[in-house]
C-alpha positions in Angstrom: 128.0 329.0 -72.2 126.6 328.9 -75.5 127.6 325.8 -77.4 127.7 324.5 -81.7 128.1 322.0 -83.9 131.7 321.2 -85.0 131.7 318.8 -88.7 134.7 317.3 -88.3 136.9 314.6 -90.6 140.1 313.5 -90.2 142.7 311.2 -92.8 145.2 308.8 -91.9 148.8 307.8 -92.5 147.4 304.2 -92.8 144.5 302.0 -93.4 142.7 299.0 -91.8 144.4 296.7 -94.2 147.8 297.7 -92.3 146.4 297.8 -88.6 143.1 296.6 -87.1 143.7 299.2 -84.4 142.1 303.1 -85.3 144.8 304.4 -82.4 147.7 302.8 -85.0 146.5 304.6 -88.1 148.3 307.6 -87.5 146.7 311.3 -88.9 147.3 313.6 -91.3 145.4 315.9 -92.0 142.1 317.1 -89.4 139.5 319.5 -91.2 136.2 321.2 -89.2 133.6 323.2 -89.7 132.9 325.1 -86.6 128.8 326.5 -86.0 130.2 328.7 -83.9 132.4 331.2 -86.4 131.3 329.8 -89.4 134.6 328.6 -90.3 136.3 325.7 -92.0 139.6 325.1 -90.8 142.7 322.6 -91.5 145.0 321.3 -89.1 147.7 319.1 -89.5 149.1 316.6 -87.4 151.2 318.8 -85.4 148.7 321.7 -85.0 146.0 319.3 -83.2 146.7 320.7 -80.1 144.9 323.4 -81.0 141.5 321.4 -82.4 141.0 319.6 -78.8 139.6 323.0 -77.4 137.5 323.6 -80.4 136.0 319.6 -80.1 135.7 320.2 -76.1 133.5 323.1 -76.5 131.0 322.0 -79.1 127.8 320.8 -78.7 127.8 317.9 -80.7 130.7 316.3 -83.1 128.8 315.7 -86.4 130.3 313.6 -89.5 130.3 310.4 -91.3 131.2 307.6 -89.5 133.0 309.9 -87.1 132.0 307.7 -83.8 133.6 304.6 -85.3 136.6 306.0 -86.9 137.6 309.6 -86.7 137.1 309.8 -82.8 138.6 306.5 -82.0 141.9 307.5 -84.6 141.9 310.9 -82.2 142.5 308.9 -79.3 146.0 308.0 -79.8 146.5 311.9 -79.9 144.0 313.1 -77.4 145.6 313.6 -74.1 142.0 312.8 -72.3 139.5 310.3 -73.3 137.4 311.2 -76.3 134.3 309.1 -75.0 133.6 312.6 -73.0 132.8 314.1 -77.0 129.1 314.1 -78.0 129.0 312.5 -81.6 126.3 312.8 -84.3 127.1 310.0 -86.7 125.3 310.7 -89.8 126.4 306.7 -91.0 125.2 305.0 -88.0 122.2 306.9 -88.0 121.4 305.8 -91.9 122.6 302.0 -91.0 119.8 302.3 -88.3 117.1 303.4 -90.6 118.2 301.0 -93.8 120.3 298.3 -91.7 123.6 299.0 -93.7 126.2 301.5 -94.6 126.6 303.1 -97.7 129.4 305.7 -98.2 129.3 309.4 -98.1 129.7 309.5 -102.1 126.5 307.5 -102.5 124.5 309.5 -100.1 125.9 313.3 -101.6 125.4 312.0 -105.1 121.7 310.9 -104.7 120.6 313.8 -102.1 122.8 316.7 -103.7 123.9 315.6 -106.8 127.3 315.9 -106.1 130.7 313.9 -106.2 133.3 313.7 -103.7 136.9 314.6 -105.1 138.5 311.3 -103.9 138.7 308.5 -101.5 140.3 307.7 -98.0 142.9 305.6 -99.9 143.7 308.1 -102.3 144.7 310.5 -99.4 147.2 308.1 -98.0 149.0 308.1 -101.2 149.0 312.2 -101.3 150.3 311.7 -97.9 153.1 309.5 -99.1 153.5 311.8 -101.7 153.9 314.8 -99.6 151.5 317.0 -101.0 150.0 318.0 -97.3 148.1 321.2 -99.1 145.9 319.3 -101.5 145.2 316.8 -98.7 144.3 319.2 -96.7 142.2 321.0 -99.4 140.7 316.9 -100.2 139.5 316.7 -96.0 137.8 320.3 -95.9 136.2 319.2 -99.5 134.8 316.0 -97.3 133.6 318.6 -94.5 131.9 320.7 -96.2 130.2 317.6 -98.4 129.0 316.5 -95.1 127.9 319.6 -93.4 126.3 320.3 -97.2 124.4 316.8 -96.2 123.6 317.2 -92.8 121.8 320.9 -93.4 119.8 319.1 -96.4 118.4 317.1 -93.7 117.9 319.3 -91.1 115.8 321.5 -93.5 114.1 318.8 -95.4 113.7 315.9 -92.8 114.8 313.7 -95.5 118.1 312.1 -97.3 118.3 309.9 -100.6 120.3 307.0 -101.5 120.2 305.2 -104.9 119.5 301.1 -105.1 118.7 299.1 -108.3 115.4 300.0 -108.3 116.2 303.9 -108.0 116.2 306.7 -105.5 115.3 306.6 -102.0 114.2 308.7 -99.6 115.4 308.2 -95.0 113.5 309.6 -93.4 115.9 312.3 -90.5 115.0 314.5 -87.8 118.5 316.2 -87.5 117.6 319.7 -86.2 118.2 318.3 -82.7 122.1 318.9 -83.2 121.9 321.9 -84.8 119.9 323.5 -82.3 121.0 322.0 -79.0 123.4 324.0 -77.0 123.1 322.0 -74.2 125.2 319.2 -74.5 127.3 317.2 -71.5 130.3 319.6 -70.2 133.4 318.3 -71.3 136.6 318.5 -69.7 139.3 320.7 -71.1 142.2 319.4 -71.4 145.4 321.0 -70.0 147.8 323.4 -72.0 150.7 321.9 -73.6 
């Protein structure tokens, strides 16, 4: 079977200055953009059982800083184990090439001249505020920023960041993910 890409980002109910532990930090809101149909789609917290198919049949799980966070905040939800998913970490492949992380903002800003609409903290306080649509809206925005990203990269070989002494250029050979349909099998996991 024919496998894609998924872009996926996910926002929490909490943040690492109230638990150390990504499995306590709760989620709100999960956003992808799926290869496969070309679609960006929300789901909430109680519609997840409905992204774990999607995630099990993509080739590779691309975002920012998705190993370390979004995948190990799934966890507490995921009825398997997500160490059978097949990330592409767009951060830990930057902190590899320049030996530190720089936010998504940074990179989108130097490499697309764009902004993000908000920050990680910001959607906890929509959260608390109840307004589940634009924090919805907020996660797809941060999708589609880094799918934006990652197809710069692919087509370019190339991504920028900004330091004191102005723009520079990583070097990427992204096209890997894009094109591989070949990834591990994953498991499905069982109808609930």
């Amino acid at each position: 079977m024919k496998k894609f890409p998924v872009v996926l980002d996910l926002e929490t109910k909490y943040s690492f200055r109230d638990f150390n532990d990504p499995k306590k930090l709760g989620i709100t809101v999960a956003a992808i953009y799926n290869y496969k149909d070309s679609q960006g789609t929300i789901f909430t917290e109680n519609e997840l059982n409905k992204l774990y198919p999607i995630l099990e049949a993509s080739s590779y799980i691309i975002g920012y800083n998705v190993a370390n966070f979004d995948i190990a905040v799934l966890q507490a939800y995921y009825p398997g184990n997500v160490e059978v998913f097949t990330p592409f970490d767009i951060l830990d492949d930057i902190k590899s090439k320049i030996g530190r992380r720089i936010s998504l903002n940074e990179v989108i800003g130097a490499t697309l001249g764009k902004k993000k609409t908000g920050h990680g903290l910001h959607a906890i306080e929509l959260y608390n505020e109840g307004k589940i649509d634009e924090l919805g809206k907020y996660c797809l925005d941060d999708v589609m920023f880094t799918k934006e990203l990652f197809e710069y990269g692919v087509k370019n070989g190339e991504i920028f960041y900004l330091t004191p002494n102005g723009k520079f250029a990583i070097k990427v050979d992204w096209k890997k993910y894009l094109e591989s349909q070949e990834a591990k099998d994953t498991p499905l996991t069982l109808p609930f």
